[in-house]
LOTI-333639 format. One record per residue (C-alpha): residue in one letter; x, y, z. Coordinates in steps of 0.2 Angstrom, whole numbers, plus 5000, padded with zeros to 4 digits. Last residue first. Layout:
BEGIN
{type:A, c1:X, c2:Y, c3:Z}
...
//
This chain:
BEGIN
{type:X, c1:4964, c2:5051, c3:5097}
{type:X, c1:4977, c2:5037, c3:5088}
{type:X, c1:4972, c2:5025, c3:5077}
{type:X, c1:4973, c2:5007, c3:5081}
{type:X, c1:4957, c2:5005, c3:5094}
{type:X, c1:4945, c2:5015, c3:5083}
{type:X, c1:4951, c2:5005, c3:5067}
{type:X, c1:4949, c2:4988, c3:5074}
{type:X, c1:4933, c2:4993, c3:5081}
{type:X, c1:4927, c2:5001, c3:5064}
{type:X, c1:4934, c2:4984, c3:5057}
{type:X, c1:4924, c2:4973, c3:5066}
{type:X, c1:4906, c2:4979, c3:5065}
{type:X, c1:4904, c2:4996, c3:5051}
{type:X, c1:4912, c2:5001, c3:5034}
{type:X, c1:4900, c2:5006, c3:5020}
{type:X, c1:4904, c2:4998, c3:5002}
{type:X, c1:4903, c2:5012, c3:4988}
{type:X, c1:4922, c2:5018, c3:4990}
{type:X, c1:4926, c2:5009, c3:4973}
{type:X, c1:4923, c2:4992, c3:4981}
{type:X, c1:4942, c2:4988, c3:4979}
{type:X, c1:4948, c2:5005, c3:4982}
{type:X, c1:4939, c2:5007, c3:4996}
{type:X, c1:4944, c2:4991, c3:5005}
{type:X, c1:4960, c2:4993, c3:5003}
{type:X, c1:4961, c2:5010, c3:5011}
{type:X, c1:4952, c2:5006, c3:5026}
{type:X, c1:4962, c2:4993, c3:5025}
{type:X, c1:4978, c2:5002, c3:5023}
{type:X, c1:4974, c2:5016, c3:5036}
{type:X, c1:4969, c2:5002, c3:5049}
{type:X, c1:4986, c2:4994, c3:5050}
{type:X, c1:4997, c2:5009, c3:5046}
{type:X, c1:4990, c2:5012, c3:5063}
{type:X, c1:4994, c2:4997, c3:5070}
{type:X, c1:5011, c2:4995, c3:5062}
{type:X, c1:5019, c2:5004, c3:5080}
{type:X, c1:5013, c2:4990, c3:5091}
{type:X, c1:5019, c2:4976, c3:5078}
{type:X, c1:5037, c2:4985, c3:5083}
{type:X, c1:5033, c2:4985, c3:5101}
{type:X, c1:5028, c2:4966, c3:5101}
{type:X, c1:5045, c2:4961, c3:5092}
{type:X, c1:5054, c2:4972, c3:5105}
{type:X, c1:5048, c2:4964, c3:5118}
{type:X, c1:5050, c2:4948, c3:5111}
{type:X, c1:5066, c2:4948, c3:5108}
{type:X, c1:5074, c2:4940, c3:5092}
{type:X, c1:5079, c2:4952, c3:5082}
{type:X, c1:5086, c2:4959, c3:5065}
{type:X, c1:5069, c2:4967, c3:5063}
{type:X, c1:5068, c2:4956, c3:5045}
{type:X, c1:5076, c2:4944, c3:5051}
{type:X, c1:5066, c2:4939, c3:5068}
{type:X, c1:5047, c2:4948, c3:5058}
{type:X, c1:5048, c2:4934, c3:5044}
{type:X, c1:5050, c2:4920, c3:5055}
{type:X, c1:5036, c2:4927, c3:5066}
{type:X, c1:5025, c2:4931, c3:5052}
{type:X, c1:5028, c2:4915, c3:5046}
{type:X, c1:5024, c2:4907, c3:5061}
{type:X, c1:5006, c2:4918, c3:5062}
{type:X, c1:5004, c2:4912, c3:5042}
{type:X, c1:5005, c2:4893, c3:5048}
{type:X, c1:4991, c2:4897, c3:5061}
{type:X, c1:4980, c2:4903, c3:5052}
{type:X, c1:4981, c2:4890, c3:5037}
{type:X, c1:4988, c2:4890, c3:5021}
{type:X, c1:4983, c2:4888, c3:5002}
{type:X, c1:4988, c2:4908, c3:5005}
{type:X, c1:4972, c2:4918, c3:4995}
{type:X, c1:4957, c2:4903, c3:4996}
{type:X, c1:4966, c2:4895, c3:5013}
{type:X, c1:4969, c2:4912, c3:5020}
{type:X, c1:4951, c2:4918, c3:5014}
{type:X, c1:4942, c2:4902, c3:5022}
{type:X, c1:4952, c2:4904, c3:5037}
{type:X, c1:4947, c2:4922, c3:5041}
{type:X, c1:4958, c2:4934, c3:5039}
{type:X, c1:4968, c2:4945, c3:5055}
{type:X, c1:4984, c2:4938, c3:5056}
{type:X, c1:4995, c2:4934, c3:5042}
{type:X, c1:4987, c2:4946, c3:5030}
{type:X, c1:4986, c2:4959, c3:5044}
{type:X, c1:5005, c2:4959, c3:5047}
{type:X, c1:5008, c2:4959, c3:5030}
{type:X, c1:5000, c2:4976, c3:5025}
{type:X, c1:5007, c2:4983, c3:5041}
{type:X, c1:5024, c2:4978, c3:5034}
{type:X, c1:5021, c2:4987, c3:5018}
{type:X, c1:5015, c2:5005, c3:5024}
{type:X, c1:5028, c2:5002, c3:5039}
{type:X, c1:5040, c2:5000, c3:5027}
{type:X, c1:5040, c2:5022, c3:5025}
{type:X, c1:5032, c2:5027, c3:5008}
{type:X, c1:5035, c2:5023, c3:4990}
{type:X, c1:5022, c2:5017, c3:4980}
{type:X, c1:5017, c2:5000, c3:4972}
{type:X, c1:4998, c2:4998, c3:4970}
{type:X, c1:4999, c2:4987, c3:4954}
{type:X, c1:5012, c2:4976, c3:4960}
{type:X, c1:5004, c2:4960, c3:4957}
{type:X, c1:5018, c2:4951, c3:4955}
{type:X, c1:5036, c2:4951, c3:4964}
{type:X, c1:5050, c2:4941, c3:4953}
{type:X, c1:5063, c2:4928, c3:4962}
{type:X, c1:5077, c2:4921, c3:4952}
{type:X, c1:5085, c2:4902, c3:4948}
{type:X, c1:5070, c2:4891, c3:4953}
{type:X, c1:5057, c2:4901, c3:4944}
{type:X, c1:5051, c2:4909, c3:4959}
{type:X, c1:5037, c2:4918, c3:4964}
{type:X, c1:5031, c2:4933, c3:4978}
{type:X, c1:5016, c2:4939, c3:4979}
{type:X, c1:5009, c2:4926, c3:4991}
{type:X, c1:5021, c2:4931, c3:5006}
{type:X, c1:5012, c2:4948, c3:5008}
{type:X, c1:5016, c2:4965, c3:5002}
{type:X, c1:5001, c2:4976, c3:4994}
{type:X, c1:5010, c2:4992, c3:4990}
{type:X, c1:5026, c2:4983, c3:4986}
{type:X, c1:5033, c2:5001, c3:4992}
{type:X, c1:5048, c2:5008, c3:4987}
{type:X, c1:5059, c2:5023, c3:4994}
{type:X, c1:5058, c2:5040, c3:4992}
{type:X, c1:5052, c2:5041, c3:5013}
{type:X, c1:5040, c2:5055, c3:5018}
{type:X, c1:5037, c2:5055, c3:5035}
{type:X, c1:5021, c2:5049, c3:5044}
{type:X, c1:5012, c2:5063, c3:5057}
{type:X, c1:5001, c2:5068, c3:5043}
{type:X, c1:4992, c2:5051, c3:5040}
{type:X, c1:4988, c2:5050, c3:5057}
{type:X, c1:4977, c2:5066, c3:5058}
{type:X, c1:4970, c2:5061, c3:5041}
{type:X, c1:4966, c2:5044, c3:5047}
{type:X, c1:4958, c2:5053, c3:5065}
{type:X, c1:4947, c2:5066, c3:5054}
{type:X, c1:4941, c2:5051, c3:5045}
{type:X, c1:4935, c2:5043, c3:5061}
{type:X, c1:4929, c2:5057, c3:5066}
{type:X, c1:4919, c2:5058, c3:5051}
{type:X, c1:4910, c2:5043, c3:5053}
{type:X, c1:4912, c2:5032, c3:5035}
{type:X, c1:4895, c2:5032, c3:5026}
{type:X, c1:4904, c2:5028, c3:5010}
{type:X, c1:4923, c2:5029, c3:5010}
{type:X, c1:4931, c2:5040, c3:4997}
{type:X, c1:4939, c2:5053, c3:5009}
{type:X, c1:4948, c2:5037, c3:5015}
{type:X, c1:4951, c2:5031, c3:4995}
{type:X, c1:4961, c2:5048, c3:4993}
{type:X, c1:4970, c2:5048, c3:5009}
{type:X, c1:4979, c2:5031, c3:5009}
{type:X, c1:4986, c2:5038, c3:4991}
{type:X, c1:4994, c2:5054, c3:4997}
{type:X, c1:5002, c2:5043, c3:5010}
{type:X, c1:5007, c2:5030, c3:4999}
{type:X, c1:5017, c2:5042, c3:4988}
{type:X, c1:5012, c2:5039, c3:4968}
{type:X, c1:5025, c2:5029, c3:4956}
{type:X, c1:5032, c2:5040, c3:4941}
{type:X, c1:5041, c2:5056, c3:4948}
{type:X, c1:5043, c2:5049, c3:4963}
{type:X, c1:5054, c2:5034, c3:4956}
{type:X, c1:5059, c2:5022, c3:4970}
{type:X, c1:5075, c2:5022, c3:4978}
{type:X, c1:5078, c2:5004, c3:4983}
{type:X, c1:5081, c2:5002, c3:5003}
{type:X, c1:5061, c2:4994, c3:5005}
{type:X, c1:5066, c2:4982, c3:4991}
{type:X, c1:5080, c2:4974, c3:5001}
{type:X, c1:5072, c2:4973, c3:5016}
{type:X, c1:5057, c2:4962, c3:5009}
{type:X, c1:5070, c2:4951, c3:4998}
{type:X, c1:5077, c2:4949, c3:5016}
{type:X, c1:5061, c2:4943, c3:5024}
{type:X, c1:5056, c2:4933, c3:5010}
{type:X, c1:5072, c2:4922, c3:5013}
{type:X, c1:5068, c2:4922, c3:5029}
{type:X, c1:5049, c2:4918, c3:5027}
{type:X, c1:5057, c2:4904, c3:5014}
{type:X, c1:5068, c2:4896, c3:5026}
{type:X, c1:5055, c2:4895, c3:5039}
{type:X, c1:5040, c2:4886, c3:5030}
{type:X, c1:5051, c2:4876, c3:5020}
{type:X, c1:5049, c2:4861, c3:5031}
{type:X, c1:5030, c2:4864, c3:5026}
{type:X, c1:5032, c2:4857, c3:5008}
{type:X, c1:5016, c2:4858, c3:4998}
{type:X, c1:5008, c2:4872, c3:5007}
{type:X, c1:5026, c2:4879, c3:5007}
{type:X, c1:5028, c2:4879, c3:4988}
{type:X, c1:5011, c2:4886, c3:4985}
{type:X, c1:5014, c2:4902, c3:4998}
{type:X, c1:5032, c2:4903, c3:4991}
{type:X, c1:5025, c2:4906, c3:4972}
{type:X, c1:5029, c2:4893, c3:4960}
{type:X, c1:5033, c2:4895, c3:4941}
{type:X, c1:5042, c2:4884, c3:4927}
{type:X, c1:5038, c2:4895, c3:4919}
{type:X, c1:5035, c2:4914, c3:4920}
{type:X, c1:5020, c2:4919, c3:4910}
{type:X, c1:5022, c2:4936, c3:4903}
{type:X, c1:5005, c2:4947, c3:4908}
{type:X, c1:4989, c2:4951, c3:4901}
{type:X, c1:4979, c2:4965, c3:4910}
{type:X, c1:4964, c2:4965, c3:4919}
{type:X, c1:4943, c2:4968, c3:4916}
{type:X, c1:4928, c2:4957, c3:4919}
{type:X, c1:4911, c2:4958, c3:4910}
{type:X, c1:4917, c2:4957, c3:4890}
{type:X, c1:4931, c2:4946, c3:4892}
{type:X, c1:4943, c2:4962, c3:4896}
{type:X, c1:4960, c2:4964, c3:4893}
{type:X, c1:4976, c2:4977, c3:4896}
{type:X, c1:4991, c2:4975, c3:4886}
{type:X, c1:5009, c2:4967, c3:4887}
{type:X, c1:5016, c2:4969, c3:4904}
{type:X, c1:5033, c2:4959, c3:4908}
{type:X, c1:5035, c2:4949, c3:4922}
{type:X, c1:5043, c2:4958, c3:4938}
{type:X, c1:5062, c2:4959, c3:4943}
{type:X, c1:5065, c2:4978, c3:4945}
{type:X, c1:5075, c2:4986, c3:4933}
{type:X, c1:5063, c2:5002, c3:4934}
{type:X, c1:5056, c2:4998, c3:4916}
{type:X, c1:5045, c2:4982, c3:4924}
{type:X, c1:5040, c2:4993, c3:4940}
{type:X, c1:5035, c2:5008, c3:4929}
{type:X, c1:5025, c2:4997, c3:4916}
{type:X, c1:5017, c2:4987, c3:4933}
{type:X, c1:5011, c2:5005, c3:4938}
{type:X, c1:5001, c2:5008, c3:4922}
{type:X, c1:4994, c2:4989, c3:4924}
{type:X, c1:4990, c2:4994, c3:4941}
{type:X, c1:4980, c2:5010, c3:4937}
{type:X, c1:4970, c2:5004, c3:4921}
{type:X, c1:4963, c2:4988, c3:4930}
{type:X, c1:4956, c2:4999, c3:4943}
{type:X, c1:4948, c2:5010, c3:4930}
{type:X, c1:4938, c2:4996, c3:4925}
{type:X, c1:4929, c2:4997, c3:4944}
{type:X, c1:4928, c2:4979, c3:4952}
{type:X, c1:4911, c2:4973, c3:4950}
{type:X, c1:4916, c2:4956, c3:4941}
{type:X, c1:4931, c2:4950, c3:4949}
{type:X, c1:4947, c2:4957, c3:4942}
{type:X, c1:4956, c2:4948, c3:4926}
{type:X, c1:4975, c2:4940, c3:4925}
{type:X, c1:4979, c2:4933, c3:4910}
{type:X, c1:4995, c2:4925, c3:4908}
{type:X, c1:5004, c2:4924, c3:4894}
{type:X, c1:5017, c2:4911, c3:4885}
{type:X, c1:5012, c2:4894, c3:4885}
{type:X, c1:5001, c2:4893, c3:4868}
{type:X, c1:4987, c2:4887, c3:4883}
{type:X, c1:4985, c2:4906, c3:4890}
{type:X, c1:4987, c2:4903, c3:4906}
{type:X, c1:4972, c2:4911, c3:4918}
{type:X, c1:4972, c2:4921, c3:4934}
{type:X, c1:4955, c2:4925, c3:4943}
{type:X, c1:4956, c2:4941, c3:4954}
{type:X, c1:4952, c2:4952, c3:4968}
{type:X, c1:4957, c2:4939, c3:4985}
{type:X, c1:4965, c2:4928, c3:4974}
{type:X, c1:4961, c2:4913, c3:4963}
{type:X, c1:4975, c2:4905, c3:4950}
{type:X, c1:4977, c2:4891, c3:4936}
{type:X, c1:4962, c2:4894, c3:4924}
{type:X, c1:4964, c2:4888, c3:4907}
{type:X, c1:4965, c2:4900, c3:4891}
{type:X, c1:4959, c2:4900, c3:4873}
{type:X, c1:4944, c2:4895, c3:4878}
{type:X, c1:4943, c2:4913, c3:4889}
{type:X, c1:4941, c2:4922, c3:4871}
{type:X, c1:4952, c2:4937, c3:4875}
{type:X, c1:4942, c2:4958, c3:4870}
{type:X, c1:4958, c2:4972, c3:4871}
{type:X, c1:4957, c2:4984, c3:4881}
{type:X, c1:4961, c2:5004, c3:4876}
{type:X, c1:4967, c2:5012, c3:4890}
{type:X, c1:4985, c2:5018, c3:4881}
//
């Protein structure tokens, strides 16, 4: 069913801005709204409200899907609303002394998902996803590409699930149960898909888009990372802390060359920064 459905936005009040997305509450208390920015491809909307349908009937704790939605410009899906409702990013910028407990606490949720067998059948394989929006990249130097596919071969095949965009911030609570949200690129894959999703997000944004996406600064999301990284590696040394985020460098540049794609449709060309990050991650 791709048919969307037209909301009036006064019927709603805005509670949440992401990196992709605007959320709203609808004011009867029950839905949430949750609408790309303006630009993003329809289809997109589509694809994760498909795979947030196979999360929800996977037993997996999530909010119910109900229907997808447009306001006439931008286009999402409408979602239940969990109340009462705090993600950990908003209950850390409020209470830092919970910065710690709750990156551990994250850090096991993190390891538990990544040991449930996902449903291949239903959810798509990272890798196979990774090198669809790559060949999609505009203007994007072929040896480049030809190094991502290169890489992308080497990575095994592992039938269990993926979060597909795992960072701190998609994670909420309602005091009694945790629920992931936006899983609309869930996948199964090896962890080092997810992990390398995370260690970007807690190093590499600027500090406008950590305070617009996390409500937190730099340097609180590099100590979370590191609380994070101590259980959910089961370690503590810091050798082998730096060898495992040397291993997530390439997973690294293959999910934001593959991010970046997806979100811009493959139309916006890659150059500065990110070429260098992805030239130095991937191997010859």
């Amino acid at each position: 069913m791709n048919t969307y459905v037209t909301i009036d936005l006064n019927d709603y009040v805005q509670t949440g801005e992401g990196g992709t997305a605007l959320t709203y509450n609808h004011k009867d208390g029950k839905t949430l709204a949750k609408l790309f920015l303006a630009g993003i491809a329809a289809e997109n909307a589509i694809r994760e409200f498909r795979t947030s349908q196979v999360v929800y009937e996977s037993g997996l704790p999530t909010p119910k899907p109900i229907r997808l939605i447009t306001d006439g410009t931008r286009f999402g899906a409408e979602y239940e609303l969990i109340q009462p409702k705090r993600s950990f990013t908003r209950i850390i910028s409020q209470e830092p002394d919970k910065l710690v407990p709750l990156s551990q606490s994250f850090a096991m949720l993190a390891k538990q998902l990544h040991q449930t067998p996902a449903d291949t059948t239903r959810l798509p394989d990272m890798r196979e996803l990774a090198s669809t929006w790559i060949d999609r990249l505009a203007d994007f130097p072929d040896e480049l590409t030809r190094r991502f596919h290169r890489f992308i071969d080497t990575v095994p095949s592992m039938p269990t699930c993926l979060h597909g965009d795992l960072h701190i911030g998609n994670i909420i609570t309602d005091g009694s149960r945790e629920l992931w949200i936006d899983v609309g690129d869930f996948a199964y894959g090896v962890p080092e898909w997810d992990l390398g999703m995370m260690y970007y997000s807690s190093h590499f944004l600027s500090a406008e888009r950590a305070d617009n996406i996390f409500h937190l600064d730099n340097d609180t999301l590099k100590a979370h990372w590191d609380a994070f990284a101590t259980v959910y590696f089961g370690t503590d040394s810091k050798e082998a802390l730096e060898a495992g985020v040397r291993k997530l460098q390439p997973f690294i540049a293959t999910k934001m060359a593959f991010f970046i794609s997806k979100l811009t449709d493959g139309k916006h060309p890659l150059s500065g920064p990110l070429l260098q990050m992805f030239d130095k991650y991937l191997p010859e």
